[in-house]
N, C-alpha and C positions, 0 to 999 in steps of 0.2 A: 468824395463819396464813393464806397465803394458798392460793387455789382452785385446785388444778390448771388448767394451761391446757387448753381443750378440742382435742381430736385427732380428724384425718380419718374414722379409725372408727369413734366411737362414735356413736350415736344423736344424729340431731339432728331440732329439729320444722322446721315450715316456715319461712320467712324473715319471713312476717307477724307472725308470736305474738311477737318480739321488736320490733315496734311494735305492738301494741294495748296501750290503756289498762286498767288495774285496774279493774273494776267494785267501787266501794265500798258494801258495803250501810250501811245505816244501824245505827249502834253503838246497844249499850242503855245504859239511862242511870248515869250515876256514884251509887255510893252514900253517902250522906250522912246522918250521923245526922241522926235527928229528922226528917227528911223522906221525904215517901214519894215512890220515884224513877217519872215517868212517862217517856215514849218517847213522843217525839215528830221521830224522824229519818226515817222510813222509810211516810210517810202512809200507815200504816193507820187501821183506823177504832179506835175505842175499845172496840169492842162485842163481844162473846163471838156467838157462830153464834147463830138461832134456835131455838128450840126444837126446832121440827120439823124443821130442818135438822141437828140434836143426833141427832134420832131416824133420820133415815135412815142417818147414821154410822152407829148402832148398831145397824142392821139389816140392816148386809153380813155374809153370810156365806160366802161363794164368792169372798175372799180367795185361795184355791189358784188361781184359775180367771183366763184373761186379760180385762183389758174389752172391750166392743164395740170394734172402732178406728176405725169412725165416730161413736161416740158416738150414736147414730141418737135414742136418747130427750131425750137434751140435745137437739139439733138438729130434732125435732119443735117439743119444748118452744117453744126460742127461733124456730121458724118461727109459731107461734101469738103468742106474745109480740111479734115485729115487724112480722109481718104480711109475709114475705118467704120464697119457697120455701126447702126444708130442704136442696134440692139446692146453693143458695146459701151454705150457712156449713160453714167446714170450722173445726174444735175444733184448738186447742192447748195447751199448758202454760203456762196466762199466756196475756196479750196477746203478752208477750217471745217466747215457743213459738210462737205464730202468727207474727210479725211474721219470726221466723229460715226457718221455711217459704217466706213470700214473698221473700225477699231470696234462699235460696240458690234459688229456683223462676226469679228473676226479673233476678238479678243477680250477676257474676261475671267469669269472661273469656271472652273467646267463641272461637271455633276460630282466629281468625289473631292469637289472643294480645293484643287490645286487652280493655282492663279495662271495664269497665260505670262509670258515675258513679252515683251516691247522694246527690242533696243534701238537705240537711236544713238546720233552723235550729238557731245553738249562740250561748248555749245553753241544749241541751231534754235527752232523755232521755237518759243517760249510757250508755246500752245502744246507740247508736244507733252511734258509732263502733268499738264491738266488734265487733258481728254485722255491718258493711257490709263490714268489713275481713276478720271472719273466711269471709266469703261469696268473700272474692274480689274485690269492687269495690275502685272510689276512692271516699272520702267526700269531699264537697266540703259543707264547714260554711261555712254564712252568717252572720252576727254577726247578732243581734239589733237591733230598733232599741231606742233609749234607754229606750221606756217599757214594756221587756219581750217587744213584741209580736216574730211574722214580719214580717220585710224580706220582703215578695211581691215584691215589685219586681226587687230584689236577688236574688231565687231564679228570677227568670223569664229574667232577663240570663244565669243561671250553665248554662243549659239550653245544651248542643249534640246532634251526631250521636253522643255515645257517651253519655247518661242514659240512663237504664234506670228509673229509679227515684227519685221526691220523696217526704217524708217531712212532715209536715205533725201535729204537737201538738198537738191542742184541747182542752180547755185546755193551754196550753204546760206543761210540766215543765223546771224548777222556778219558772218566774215565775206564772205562773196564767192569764193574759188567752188570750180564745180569739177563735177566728176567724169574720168574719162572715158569713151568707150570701152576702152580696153580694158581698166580697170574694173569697169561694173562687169562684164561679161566674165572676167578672171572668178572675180566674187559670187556671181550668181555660178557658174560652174560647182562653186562647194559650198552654196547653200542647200538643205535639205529641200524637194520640191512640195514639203507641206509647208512649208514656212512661207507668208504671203511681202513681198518686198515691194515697199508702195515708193515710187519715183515721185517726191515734191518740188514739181518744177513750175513753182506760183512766177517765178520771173524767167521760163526759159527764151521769151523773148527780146530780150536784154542780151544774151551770148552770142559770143565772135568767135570762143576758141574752137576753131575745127576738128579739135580731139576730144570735144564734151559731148555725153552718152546722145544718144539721139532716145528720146521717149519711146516715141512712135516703133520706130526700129525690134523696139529692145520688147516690148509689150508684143509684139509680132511674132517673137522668134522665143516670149516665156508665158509658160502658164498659170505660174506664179507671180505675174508684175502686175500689177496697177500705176495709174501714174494719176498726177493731182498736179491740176490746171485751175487756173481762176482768169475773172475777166475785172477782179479789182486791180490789177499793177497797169501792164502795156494798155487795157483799154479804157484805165484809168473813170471805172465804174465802182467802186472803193463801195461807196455808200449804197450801191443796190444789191451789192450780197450775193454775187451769182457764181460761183461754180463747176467744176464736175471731174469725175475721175473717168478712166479708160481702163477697160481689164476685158475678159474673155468672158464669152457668157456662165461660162463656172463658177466664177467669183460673182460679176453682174446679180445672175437671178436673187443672190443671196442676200446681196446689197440692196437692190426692190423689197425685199420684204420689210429691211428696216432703216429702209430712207425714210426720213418726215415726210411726212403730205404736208403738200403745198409751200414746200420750203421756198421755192425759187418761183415769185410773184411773175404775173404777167406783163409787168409794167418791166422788170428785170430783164425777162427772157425776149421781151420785142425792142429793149434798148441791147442786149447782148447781138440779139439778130440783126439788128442796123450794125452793129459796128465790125461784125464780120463782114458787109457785105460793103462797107468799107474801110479793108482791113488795109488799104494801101495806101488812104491817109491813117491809119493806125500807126503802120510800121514805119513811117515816113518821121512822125513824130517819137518814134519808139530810136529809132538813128538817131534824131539831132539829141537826146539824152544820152545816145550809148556816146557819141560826139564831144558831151559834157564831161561824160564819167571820165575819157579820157584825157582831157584838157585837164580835169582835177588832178587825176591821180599823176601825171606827167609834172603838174604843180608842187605837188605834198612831196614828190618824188627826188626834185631839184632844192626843195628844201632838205630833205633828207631823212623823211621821215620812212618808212620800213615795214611797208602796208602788204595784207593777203593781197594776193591777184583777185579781183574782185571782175565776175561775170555779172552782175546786176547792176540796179539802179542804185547804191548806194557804196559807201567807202566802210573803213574800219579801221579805225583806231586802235589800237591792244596799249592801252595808258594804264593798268594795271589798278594802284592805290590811287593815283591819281587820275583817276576817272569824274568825278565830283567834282574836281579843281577845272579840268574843262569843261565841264556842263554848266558851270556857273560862268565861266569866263562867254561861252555862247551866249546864255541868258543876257547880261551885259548887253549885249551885239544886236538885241532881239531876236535872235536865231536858238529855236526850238533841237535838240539832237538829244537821238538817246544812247543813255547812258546805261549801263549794264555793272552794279556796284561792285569795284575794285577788279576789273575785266577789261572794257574796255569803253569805246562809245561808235555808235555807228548812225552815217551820219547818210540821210536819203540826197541826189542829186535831183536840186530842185532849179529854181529860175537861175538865169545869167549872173544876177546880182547877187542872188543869194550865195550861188557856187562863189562868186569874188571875194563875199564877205568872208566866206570859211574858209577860202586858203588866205586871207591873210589874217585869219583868225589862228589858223595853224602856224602863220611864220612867227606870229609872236608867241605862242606855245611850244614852242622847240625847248624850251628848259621842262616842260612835263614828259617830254616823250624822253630825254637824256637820263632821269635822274629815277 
């Protein structure tokens, strides 16, 4: 039976929402006797909340009542924690909830009807061509280069008079490799200083390499930078949606005006606040996963397989056409990975067993990655 044709009268949305892409979360995993199904699509971490951060869940009671909408004790908080005024960070839902503030703050059409550009590298975060699009702008995607990383190069050329806005992955999402001081600093030198360059460093707590940009640093010394932090990866808060970015109060004030009220709940912001104030079993648990990543990829490695340098909580596959053929071979295994069609599959570092399962999920996959 087919769909009525649509008619002039009825309800229609904008003309964008019939081009944006699906945002696909990461599926849970297939059940399979005999095996216990882990989930490993959606890089979260493997850990239940701390303790304490257990406790302050459970010591909201003004549930009836609305949260601060600056967040002012979160934003203390992380002013002590970076060592950056509090007037500097404005709280979102997610890093995603920040990052949508700055784009529709920052990026759109402007009064004589030309559109803002948004480039970014693809590909990175699958959110990125939703919310550019849904802001208003043009997204102008860069290919990657071969071994995962930013084409800076390629995004410096794509720069004109209508950018508004660079997007910039550290560690990239879904390949892993991140960007290095030197090279962000090269880059920001010959960006125009109206063009605003947002640092998304949702896993910067996951990196080792001592040549990857330092946020903090880099936000200190441009008035152009913002950066984009969440408390869903390391502090493994996934499900309470808390956020925020860091910029200069130039950018800031602006961002206030069109940040959502009451984005970032108070049940959010006092479990954000316990787990900074024990951020040393945070980071404690944040090692034994960078621990893992390394046992994996040392694994995939010795099989032979020919993985980005991956700074995060998860691996990458680049299986091309045969992308599909390993997501179903996972499925099998009860293990959850996402798959990216005819690209690749990227797969988060979860429990001990889990990680077991998937590299010898991968030794007997060595004919998908060959062919």
């Amino acid at each position: 039976m087919t769909e009525n044709p649509v008619t002039p009268d009825q309800v229609q949305p904008r003309p964008v929402v019939a081009r944006l892409p699906k945002y696909a979360a990461g599926k849970p995993p297939t059940v399979v006797q005999g095996l216990t199904p882990f989930k490993l699509s959606s890089n979260e971490i493997p850990f239940g909340p701390l303790e304490s951060v257990s406790q302050a869940v459970l010591a909201q009671s003004n549930l009836n009542r609305y949260p601060d909408p600056l967040s002012t004790k979160l934003r203390d908080a992380l002013s002590d924690y970076l060592d950056v005024p509090a007037e500097d960070i404005v709280t979102g839902a997610g890093s995603l909830g920040a990052l949508t503030q700055i784009l529709n703050t920052f990026a759109g059409q402007n009064e004589d009807g030309i559109q803002d550009e948004v480039i970014y590298a693809w590909r990175s975060f699958e959110a990125y061509p939703i919310v550019v699009q849904s802001a208003g702008a043009l997204p102008v995607a860069i290919p990657l280069l071969a071994d995962g990383r930013h084409d800076l190069e390629s995004m410096i050329a794509s720069v004109n008079e209508n950018t508004s806005v660079i997007l910039l992955c550290t560690p990239n999402n879904p390949t892993g490799p991140v960007l290095t001081q030197a090279e962000v600093d090269d880059f920001l030198d010959r960006v125009p200083k109206n063009v605003l360059v947002v640092l998304d460093e949702a896993y910067v707590e996951f990196v080792r390499d001592e040549k990857s940009v330092d946020g903090i640093h880099t936000y200190n010394e441009n008035e152009n930078v913002v950066l984009l932090r969440t408390f869903s990866k390391a502090h493994g808060l996934a499900n309470l949606r808390v956020g925020y970015s860091v910029a200069h109060p130039s950018i800031t004030n602006y961002l206030r005006v069109m940040a959502t009220p009451f984005a970032v709940s108070s049940v959010a912001e006092d479990a954000a606040v316990a787990s900074l104030e024990h951020i040393d079993e945070v980071l404690e648990r944040v090692e034994s996963l960078v621990q893992e990543r390394q046992r994996v990829v040392a694994a995939l490695a010795d099989q032979g397989w020919n993985l980005p340098s991956t700074q995060a909580n998860f691996v990458w596959l680049p299986l091309g056409k045969r992308t599909a053929e390993f997501v179903e071979r996972a499925n099998e295994r009860a293990l959850s990975v996402r798959g990216f069609a005819n690209e690749g599959v990227r797969v988060s570092i979860g429990e001990v067993d889990a990680n077991d399962r998937f590299i010898e999920l991968c030794r007997e996959s060595r004919d998908l990655a060959d062919s």
